[in-house]
N, C-alpha and C positions, 0 to 999 in steps of 0.2 A: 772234806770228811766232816760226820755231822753223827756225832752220837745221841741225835734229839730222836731217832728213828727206834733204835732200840733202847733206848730210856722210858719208853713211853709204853713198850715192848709187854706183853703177860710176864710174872714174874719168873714162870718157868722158863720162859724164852731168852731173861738174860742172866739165870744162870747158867742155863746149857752155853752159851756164848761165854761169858766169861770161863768156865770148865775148859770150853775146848782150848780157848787162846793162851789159857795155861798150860794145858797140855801140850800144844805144838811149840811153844815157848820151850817147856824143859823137857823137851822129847827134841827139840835141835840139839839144845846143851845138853841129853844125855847121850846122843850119838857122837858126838863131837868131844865127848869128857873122857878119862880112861876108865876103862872098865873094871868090873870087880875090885872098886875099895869100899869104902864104907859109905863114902859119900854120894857113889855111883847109886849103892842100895838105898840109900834113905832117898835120895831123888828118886831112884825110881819106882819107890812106895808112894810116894806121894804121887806121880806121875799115875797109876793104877788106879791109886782114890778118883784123882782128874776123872781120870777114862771109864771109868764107874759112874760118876756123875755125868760124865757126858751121854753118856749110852742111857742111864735110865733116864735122865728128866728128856733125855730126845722122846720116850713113849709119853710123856705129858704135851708133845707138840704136835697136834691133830695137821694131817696129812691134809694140803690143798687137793691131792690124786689120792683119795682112798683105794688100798688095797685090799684088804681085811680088815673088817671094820671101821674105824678111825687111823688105822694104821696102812701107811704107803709104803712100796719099795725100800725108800731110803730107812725104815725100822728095822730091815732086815742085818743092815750093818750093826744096829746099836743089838739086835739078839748074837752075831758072831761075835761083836766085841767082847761081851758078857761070857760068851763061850770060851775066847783065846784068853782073855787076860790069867786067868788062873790055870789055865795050861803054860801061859808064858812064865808065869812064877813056880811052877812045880819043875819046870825045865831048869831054869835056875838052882833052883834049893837043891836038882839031885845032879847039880854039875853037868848038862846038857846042853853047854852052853851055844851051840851052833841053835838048837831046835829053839832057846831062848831067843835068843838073835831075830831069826826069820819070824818067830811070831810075834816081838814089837815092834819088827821095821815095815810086818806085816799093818798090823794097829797103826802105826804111823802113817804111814803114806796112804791107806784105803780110810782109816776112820778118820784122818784129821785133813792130810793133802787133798786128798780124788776129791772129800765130800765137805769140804773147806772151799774149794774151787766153785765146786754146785751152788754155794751160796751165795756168789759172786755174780749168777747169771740175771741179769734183768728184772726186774719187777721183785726179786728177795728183796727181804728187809736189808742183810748184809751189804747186798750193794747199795741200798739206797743210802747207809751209813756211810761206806768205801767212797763211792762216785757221789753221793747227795741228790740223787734222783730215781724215780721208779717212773717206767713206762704204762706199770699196772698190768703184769702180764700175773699177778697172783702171789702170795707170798710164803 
């Protein structure tokens, strides 16, 4: 493992990485923590900010695969995240609690797991960090 890869990174590029690995970090420990105390809420305010950051500095990461415009497929998740998180927190506040649930186990596993994964694949920066080698299939 070689954090020389994204140290070196645009600086958009390592705060969305830092954002996320905070994010997946305390989106384990809030699934895993009890719910509805105070402590569950303050984590998971801050968890939102995360996932807010991570979704908007992803549109300052110009797509190797343009879709629209400078923007790829993979943007489309950081426009749903920006969509769910504040429907996740309105589910909350009006005691909806199942609808809260699905929508950040939702954000969980597509915005951080599924496309957590993707960065893993070959030739990303992430892997070249993870494994210390890129093939140069693009990053």
């Amino acid at each position: 493992m070689s954090f020389a890869p994204l140290l070196s990174a645009p600086p958009v590029v390592q705060i969305h990485a830092a954002a996320a690995l905070g994010a997946f970090g305390l989106g384990a420990y809030q699934m895993a923590s009890r719910k509805g105390m105070r402590g569950h809420r303050r984590a998971g305010w801050l968890w939102v900010v995360l996932m807010g950051v991570v979704a908007l500095s992803s549109l300052g990461i110009v797509s190797s695969r343009p879709w629209i415009g400078p923007f790829g497929p993979i943007h489309a998740l950081s426009a749903l995240t920006l969509m769910t998180l504040p429907i996740a927190v309105i589910h909350a506040r009006r005691g909806r609690i199942a609808g809260h649930r699905r929508a950040m186990m939702l954000l969980f596993f597509i915005g951080l797991v599924l496309t957590g994964a993707f960065t893993l694949i070959p030739g990303r920066l992430m892997h070249q960090v993870v494994f210390g080698s890129s093939i140069g299939l693009g990053t």
